[in-house]
N, C-alpha and C positions, 0 to 999 in steps of 0.2 A: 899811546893813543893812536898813533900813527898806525901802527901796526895792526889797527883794526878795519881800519877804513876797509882793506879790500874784502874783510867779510861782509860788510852793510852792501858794496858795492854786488859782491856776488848773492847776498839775500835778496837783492833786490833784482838782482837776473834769476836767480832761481823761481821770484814768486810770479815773473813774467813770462818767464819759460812755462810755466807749469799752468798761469791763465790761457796763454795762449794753445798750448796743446791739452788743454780742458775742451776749448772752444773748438776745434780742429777735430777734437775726439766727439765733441756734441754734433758736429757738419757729418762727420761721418756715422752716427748712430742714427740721424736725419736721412743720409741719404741710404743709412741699411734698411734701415723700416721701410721705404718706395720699395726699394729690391725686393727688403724680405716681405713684400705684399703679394706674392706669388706664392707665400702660405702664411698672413699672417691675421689676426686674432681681431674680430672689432665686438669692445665687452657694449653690449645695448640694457642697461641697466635703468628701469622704470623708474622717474622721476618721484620725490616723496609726494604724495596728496594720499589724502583722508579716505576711507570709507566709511558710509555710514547705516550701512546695512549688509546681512551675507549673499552671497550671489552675485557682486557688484562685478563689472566689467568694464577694465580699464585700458586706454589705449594711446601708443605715442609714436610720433615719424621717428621714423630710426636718425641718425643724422650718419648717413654716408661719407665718403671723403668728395669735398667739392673739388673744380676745377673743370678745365676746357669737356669738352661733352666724351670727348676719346678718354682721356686721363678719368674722368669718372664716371669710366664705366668698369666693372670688375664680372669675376664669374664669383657665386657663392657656391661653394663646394664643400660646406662640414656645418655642423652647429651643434653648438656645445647649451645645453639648460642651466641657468641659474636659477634654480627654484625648489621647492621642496611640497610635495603631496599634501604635509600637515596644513598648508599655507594658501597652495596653489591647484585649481581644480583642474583647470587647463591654460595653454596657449598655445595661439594663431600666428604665424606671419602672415601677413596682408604683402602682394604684390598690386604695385598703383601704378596704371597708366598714362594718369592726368596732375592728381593731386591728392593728398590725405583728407579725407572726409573733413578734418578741423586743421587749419592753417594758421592758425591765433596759438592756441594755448600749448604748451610742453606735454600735459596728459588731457585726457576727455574724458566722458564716459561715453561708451561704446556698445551700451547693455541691446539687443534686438536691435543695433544702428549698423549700417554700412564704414565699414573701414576707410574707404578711398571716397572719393567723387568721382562720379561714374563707375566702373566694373571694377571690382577686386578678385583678388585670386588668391586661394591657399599656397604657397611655397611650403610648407612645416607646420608639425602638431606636435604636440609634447601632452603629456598626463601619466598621473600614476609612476613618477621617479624613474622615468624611461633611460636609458643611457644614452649618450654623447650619439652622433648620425655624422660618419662619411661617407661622401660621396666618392663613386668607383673617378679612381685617374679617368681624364677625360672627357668627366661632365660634372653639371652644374646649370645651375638656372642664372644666366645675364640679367645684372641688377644695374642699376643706377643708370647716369650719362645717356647714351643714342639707345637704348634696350626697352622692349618693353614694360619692362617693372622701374621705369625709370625713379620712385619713392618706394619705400619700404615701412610697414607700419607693425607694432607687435602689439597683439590683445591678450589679456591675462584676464582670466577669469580666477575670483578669489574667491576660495568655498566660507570663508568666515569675516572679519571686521579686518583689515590689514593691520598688521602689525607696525605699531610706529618704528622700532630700525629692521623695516624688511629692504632688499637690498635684490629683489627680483629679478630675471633678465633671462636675457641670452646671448650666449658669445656666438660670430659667426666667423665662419672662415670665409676670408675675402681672397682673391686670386686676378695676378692680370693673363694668365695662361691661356691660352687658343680653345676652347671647347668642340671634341670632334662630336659629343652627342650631347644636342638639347635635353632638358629635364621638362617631363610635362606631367601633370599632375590630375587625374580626376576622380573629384569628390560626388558620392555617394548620400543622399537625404532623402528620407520619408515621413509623413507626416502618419500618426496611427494611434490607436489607442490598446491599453492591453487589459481585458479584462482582469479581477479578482481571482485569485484562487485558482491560479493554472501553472501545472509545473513546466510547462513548455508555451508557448504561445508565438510561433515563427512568425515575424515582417520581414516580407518581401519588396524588391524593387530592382526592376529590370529596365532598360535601357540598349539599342543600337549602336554600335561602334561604326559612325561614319565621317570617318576622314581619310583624305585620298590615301596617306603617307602611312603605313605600317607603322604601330609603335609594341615596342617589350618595354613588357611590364619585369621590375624589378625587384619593390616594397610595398610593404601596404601599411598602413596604421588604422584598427578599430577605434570606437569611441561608441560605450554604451555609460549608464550609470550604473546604480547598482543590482539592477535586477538582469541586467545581460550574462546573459552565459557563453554564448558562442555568437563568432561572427563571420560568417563564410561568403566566397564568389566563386560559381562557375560560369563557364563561357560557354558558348552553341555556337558553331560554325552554321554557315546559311548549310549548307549538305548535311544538319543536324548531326555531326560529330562533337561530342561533350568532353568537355575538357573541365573534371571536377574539383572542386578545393584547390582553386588554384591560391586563394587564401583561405584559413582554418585558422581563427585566431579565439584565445580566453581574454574577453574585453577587460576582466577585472584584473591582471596581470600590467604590467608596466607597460604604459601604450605607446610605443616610438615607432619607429618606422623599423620592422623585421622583412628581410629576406621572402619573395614570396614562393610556395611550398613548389612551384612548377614555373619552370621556364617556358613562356608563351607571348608567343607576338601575337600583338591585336592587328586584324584587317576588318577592313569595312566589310557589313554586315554582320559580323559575329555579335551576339548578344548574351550582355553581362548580367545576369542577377545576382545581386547582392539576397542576404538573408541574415538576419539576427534574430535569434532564440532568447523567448524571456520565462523566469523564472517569477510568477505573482503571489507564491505560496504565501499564506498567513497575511495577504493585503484584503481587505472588503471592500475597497474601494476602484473602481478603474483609475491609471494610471495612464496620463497622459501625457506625447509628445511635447516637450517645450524647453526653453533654455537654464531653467534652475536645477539645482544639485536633487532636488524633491521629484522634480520630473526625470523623461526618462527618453534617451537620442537613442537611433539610429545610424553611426556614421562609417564610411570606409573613405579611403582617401588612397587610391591607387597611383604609386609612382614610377612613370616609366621612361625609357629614353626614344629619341625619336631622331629623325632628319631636321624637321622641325621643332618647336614645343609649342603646346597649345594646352589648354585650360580649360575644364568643362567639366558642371553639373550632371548628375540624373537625380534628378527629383523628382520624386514619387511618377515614374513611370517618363518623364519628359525629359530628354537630351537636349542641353543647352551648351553650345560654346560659348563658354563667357570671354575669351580671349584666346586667342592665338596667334602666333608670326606669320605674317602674310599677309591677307587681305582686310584689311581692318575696314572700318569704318571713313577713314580721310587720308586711304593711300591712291596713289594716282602710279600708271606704269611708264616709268622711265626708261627710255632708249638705254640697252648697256652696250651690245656690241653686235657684229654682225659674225652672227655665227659661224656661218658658211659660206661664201661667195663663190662660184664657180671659175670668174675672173681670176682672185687672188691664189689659185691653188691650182696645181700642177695637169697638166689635160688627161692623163691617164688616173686621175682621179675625180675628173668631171662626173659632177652628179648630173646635169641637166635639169627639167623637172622634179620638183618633191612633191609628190604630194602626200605621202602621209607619216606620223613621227608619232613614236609613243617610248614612254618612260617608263623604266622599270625599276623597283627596289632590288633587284639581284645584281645591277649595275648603277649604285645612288648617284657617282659621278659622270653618269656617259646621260645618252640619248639615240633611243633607234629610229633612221632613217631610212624611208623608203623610196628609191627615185628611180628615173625611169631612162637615165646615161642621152645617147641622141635618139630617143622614142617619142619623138614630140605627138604632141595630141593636137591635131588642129581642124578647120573645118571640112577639112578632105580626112581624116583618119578613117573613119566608117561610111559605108554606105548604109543605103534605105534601109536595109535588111539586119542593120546591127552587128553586120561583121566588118571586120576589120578589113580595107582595101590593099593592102600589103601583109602578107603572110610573114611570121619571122619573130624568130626570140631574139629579146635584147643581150644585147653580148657582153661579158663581162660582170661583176656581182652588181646587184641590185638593193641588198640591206646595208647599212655600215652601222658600226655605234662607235658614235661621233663622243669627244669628250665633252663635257659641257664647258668648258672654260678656254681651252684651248682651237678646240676644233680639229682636233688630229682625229686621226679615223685608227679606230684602237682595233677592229675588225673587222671583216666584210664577209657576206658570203650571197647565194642565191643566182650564181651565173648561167645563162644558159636555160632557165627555166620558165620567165615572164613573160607575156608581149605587152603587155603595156598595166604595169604598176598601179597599185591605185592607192589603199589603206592597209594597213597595221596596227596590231594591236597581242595582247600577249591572253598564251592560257595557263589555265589553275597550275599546270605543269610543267610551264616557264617556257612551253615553243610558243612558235608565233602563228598569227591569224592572217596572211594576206588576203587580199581581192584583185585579181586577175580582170578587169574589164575587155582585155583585148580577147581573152580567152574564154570569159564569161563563167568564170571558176574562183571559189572558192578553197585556200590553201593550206595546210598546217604545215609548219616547217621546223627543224629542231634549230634553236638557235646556235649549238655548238658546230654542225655540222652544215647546214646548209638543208640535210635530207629532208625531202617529201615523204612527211607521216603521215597525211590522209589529205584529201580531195573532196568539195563537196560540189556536185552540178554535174558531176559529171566524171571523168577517171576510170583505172587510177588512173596516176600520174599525171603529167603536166599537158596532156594533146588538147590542144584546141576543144572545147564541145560547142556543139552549136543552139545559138538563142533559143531561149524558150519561155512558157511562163505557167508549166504544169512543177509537180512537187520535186521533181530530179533535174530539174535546170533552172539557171537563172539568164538573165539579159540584162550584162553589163553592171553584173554588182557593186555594187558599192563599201559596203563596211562590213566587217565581222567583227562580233565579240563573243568572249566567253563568261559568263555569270556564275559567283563563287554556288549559284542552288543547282549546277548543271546544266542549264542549258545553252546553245549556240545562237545566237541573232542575226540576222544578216538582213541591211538593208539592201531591198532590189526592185528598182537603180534607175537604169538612165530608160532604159523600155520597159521596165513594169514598175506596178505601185502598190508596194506590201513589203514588210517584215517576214520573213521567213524563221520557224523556228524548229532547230533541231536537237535532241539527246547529245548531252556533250562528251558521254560516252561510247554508246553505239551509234553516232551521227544518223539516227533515223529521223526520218523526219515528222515531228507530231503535229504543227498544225501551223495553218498562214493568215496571217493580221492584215484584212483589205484595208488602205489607207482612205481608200475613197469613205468609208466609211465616218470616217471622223471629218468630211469634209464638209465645209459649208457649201449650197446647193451651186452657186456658181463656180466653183472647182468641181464637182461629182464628175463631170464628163468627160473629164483631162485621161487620155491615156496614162501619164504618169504628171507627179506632183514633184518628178523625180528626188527622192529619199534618198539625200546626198552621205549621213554620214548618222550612228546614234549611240546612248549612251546609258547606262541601267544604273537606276539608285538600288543599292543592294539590299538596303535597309527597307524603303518603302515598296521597293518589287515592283519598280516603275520603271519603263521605256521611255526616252524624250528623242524625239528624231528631227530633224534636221528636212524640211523641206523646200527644196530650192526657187520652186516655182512660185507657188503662194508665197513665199519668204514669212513661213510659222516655223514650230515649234510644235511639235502634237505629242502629248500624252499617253501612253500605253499601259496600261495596267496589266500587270502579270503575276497577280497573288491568285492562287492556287482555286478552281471552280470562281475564278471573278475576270478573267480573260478577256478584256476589252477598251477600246479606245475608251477616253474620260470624259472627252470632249472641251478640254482645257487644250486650248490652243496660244499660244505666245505671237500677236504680229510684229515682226520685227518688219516691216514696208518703210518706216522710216529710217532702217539703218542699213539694208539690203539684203542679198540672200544669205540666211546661214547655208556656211560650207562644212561647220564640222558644231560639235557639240561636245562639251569633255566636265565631267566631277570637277568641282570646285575641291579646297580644300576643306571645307566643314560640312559637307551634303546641297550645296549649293550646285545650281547648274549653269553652264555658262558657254556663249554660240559666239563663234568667230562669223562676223557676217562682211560679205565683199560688197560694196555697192559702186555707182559708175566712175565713183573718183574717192573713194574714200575707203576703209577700213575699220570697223568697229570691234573692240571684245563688250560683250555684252551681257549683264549677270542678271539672269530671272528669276524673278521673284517666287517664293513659294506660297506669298498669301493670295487669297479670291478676291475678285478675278483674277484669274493668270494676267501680268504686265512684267514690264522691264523695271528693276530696282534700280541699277545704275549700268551707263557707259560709258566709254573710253574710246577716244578718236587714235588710232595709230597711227603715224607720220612714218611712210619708210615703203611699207609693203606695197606690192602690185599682184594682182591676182592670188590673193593669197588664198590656203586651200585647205590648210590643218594646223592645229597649233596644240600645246602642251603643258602644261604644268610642271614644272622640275626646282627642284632644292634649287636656292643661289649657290654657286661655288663657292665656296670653303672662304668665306671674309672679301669676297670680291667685292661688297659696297666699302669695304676700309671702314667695317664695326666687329666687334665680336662674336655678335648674334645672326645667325643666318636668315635668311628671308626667304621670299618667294619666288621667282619668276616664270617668265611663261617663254616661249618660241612660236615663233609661226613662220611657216616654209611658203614659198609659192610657186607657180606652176607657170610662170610664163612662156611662150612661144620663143623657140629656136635658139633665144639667149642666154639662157638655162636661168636658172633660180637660185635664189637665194633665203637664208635662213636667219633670222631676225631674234635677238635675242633683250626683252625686256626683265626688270629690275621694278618689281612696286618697293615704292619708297613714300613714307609720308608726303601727304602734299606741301609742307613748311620746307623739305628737303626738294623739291621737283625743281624743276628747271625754271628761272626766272621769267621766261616767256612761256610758260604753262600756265594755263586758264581755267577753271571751273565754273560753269552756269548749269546752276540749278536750276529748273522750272517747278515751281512752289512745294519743293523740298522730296520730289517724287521721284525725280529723277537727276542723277548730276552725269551731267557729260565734260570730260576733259581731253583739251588738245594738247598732241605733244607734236610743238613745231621744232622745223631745223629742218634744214636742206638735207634729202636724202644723203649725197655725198656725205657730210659728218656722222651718218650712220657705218657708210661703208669702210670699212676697216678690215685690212686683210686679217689672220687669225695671229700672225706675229705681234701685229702693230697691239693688237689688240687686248694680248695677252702683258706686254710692255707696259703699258698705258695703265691695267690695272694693278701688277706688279710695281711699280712708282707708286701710283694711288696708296695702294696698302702699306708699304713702306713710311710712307711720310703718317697716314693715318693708325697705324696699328701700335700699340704701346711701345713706347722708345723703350725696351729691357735693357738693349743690347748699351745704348747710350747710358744709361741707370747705371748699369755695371760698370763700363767705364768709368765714370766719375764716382763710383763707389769705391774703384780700385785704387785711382786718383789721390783717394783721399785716405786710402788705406797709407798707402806710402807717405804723402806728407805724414800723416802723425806716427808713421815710425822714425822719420828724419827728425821729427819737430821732439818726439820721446828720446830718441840717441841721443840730441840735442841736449838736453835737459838732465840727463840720465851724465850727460858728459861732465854740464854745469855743476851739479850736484856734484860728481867728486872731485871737481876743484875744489867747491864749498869744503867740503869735510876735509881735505888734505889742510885749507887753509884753515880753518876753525880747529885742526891739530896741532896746527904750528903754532900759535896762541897760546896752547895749554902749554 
């Protein structure tokens, strides 16, 4: 009997051994799954409930993985269908910004109902046994946690009775991976009817592509019923350059998301029509738009990547951003850092004065700056006459492009060629647009080289020409831009008062927009209203300028035989003068205005009357003179998803300038001492206090500061995988262990026999 004991005693370490590296083996499958979340599987399978009719439309919040707002947020990057044609007609993911339409029940019906509360957005579409969708390395649309689609909802539409074991769904690919390009998505709907008895019957639906930020398009997915035959979209450049079939799809064919037939990046103004061809042969009845399997859709759902992502309708002829990152509805602009400080940076890189900065997508992480080094402008610069009282180019270059995050200056050029700086801005051909006020010229310059491409006012080259205010000189111009339909605009300026415009290929000059015109009678008499800075909706073919004096906002219409002011004026009197005017990011316009002690950005309204929709008080800036729209740096708020920010530079006397870099961030995110007052919901103005000082940050400090930030806020992988590794090794010591135990066991359980 004795001689048993030590097997009970090693049974009983073996079956310990073996719970505890069971348990050690379940900690480490626990912490593989957080790792392997950076490609792993969540199955979203529709809860059992009844149907009791066909067509029915049923809907349920996804249940993402919860925890702290960083931890649950993820990129979705893949999505796999569980469903089947015989069963399922189609399905929607819903992206929710606020909440799921129903917050009670596990499913709803969802039939002609809103998915979310407040806005929703198509992420994905599936019909017709489509196959599995990944997304290219890289992107993905930001779910859950600090992201826009903070809830996820799936709608299934069922063509018949649900079948009691249907087992419906979809899998998605969840990811904590960095995404270098947003996923943005816009959906296509028209409402229409199709006659009887027609073997073809085309609906059309066209739409403006206006947002500031270029996006490529990628995939598309159709969606007709049964009488669709084809579904196609071409695009129209404003210079009427057609870009055909860029999707060409058979709606009755499996409808997922395919490859679309041409690589083409959307820019503002280019316009999209959609088209679907119907077949009504053998119907005697019209067949109309609606959401059952008997009726008959309309739909395209274009997927593309961006800087940003944004989200937006055309329906039936009308362009709707239903969401996008950036400017929403309850973001306020938070101080991030100071761009550029003339103090913090070395003197042989002294910019002095900026006055003017513009962005480009052929450099998504920079910013071009245009300054004026020791050219100060001040009340002795000019005499009576509008020339300049000291003759002389500024020495040294004049452009840089600046990085947005760091503030290194990644290139410079323009040395030797300016007297006194003004604005910037780019053409369809990627040179730049200066304005020369010392010189009273007009300037095209190649951004690689520095060289002067063409001259307008006067030239060639860069000499002096002298004031004027016939059709081949200006006085003291102010802005130039280039408009993707060809033409050149130039506000002019500080001694005249008018819009100049010229052929943006043979720079001739076709005709000039008196501003007095558009003025109310006690302005008409003003030598100038001086037309400080302006900006052209590409879509609508509209000019907004910038005048200093009056402190408006004026209208210019410029669609083709309709050439004239609108007579919508914007008073900004209560905020101060706009200095510059620049595209919003969704066709919005919006004026940096300086007043005697204050600073406003200020975003205008596009309904009648022309008013202010909302502003924002800046805390920081002095003389501020142009400001910018630019992508956030790459997770610089410490979230996954990029946002918006702006810059504004300013032109102070002798002590040179500095460059101001803001962050919209929800107002629930804004700074503790940040305020918003409404006045009866017309307008909301918000202050962003703090002593200038805690803005000023050299570009080191600056760069550190959010470097830490990201670090402590950006998914802990690196810490994941250590204690993944961690745990790797226990349970091979805790298995060796066991593995040891065990051939004691059996040695001693031989000695027995």
């Amino acid at each position: 009997m004795d001689r048993t004991r030590p097997s009970n005693t090693s049974n009983t370490s073996t079956a310990l051994h073996v719970l505890v590296g069971l348990l050690l083996l379940g900690i480490c499958g626990v912490v593989g799954t957080s790792t392997e979340l950076a490609a792993s599987w969540l199955d979203v399978i529709l809860p059992q409930r009844e149907t009791h009719a066909p067509d029915e439309y049923l809907c349920m919040r996804v249940p993402l993985p919860e925890g702290t707002p960083e931890l649950s947020t993820f990129s979705l990057v893949g999505f796999e269908p569980i469903a089947e044609q015989s069963k399922v007609h189609h399905m929607l993911l819903f992206g929710c910004q606020d909440a799921p339409a129903n917050t009670v029940d596990d499913v709803w019906d969802c039939r002609m109902k809103s998915a979310c509360q407040g806005t929703d957005v198509v992420l994905y579409g599936w019909g017709r046994n489509a196959p599995p969708l990944k997304l290219p390395a890289g992107h993905g649309y930001t779910v859950g946690g600090r992201s826009s689609n903070k809830f996820l909802v799936l709608q299934i539409h069922f063509l018949d009775l649900r079948p009691r074991d249907d087992h419906s769904g979809l899998r998605l690919s969840l990811s904590r991976q960095v995404l270098d390009h947003s996923m943005s998505l816009q959906a296509f709907a028209v409402g229409f009817v199709i006659p009887p008895g027609r073997s073809s019957h085309p609906v059309k639906n066209e739409c403006c592509y206006n947002r500031a930020f270029p996006m490529t398009a990628l995939a598309a997915r159709v969606h007709t019923h049964a009488l669709g035959r084809r579904v196609s979209l071409d695009v129209t450049s404003p210079s009427n350059a057609v870009t055909r079939l860029v999707v060409d799809s058979d709606p009755l064919q499996p409808q997922g998301f395919y490859p679309t037939n041409k690589t083409l990046t959307l820019q503002a103004g280019d316009r999209m029509e959609m088209t679907c061809d119907f077949d009504s042969t053998g119907h005697k009845d019209p067949v109309y738009a609606g959401h059952t399997s008997k009726d008959e859709m309309c739909n395209l759902y274009l997927m593309s990547t961006s800087t940003l992502g944004s989200f937006s309708m055309c329906v039936s002829g009308s362009y709707l951003i239903k969401r996008g990152q950036g400017l929403g509805t309850n973001v306020v602009p938070r101080a991030d850092t100071l761009l550029w400080d003339t103090a913090s940076h070395h003197v042989d890189k002294g910019f002095g004065q900026i006055p003017g900065l513009f962005y480009s997508s052929r450099y998504p992480e920079s910013v071009w700056m245009f300054y004026r080094r020791d050219a100060d402008w001040n009340v002795d610069t000019f005499g009576d006459d509008g020339r300049m009282t000291e003759d002389g180019f500024v020495r040294g270059d004049t452009i840089a492009l600046v990085d947005l995050r760091t503030g290194a200056v990644k290139a410079s050029l323009g040395g030797g060629i300016f007297m006194m700086p003004h604005m910037i801005s780019e053409a369809e051909d990627g040179a730049l647009w200066v304005t020369d006020v010392g010189a009273h010229l007009v300037h095209k310059v190649s951004q690689e080289t520095g060289e002067m491409l063409a001259t307008l006012g006067g030239g060639p080259g860069h000499a002096p020409s002298k004031p004027g205010s016939d059709s081949a000189h200006f006085c003291k111009p102010t802005e130039a831009i280039e408009t993707r339909d060809g033409r050149v605009l130039v506000s002019d300026g500080y001694c005249n008062n008018r819009v100049m415009e010229f052929d943006a290929k043979s720079l001739k000059f076709i005709r000039e927009h008196d501003i007095s015109s558009a003025m109310p009678d006690e302005y008409k008499s003003l030598r100038t209203t001086l037309p400080h800075s302006l900006v052209y909706d590409e879509c609508a073919k509209k000019a907004f300028i910038a005048l200093r004096i009056p402190q408006m906002v004026v209208e210019l219409d410029l669609r083709p035989g309709k050439e004239k002011f609108t007579g919508r004026r914007y008073d900004l009197r209560n905020f101060g003068q706009p200095m510059a005017v620049r595209m919003g990011m969704y066709g919005t316009v919006y004026a940096l205005t300086m007043g005697e002690r204050e600073t406003h950005l200020v975003e205008l309204s596009s309904d009648r009357p022309p008013d202010v929709a909302r502003s924002w008080q800046l805390q920081g800036p002095s003389f501020a003179h142009d400001f910018v729209f630019v992508p956030s740096p790459k997770h610089g708020d410490g979230t996954v998803e990029r946002n918006v920010s702006f810059i504004v530079s300013e032109t102070k006397q002798t002590s040179g300038s500095r460059t101001f870099k803001y962050l919209f961030v929800p107002e629930t995110d804004a700074p503790r001492d940040s305020r918003a007052d409404r006045d009866g919901g017309a307008v909301s103005e918000v202050a962003i206090h703090g002593s200038t000082a805690d803005l000023v940050l050299s570009a080191a400090s600056a760069v550190k500061q959010r470097d830490e930030t990201s670090q402590v806020q950006r998914p802990p992988a690196d810490e994941t995988n250590t204690v993944f590794l961690l745990s790797v090794v226990l349970s091979v010591v805790v298995l060796w262990g066991f593995l040891q135990t065990l051939g004691i066991t059996m040695r001693s359980m031989s000695s027995v026999k």
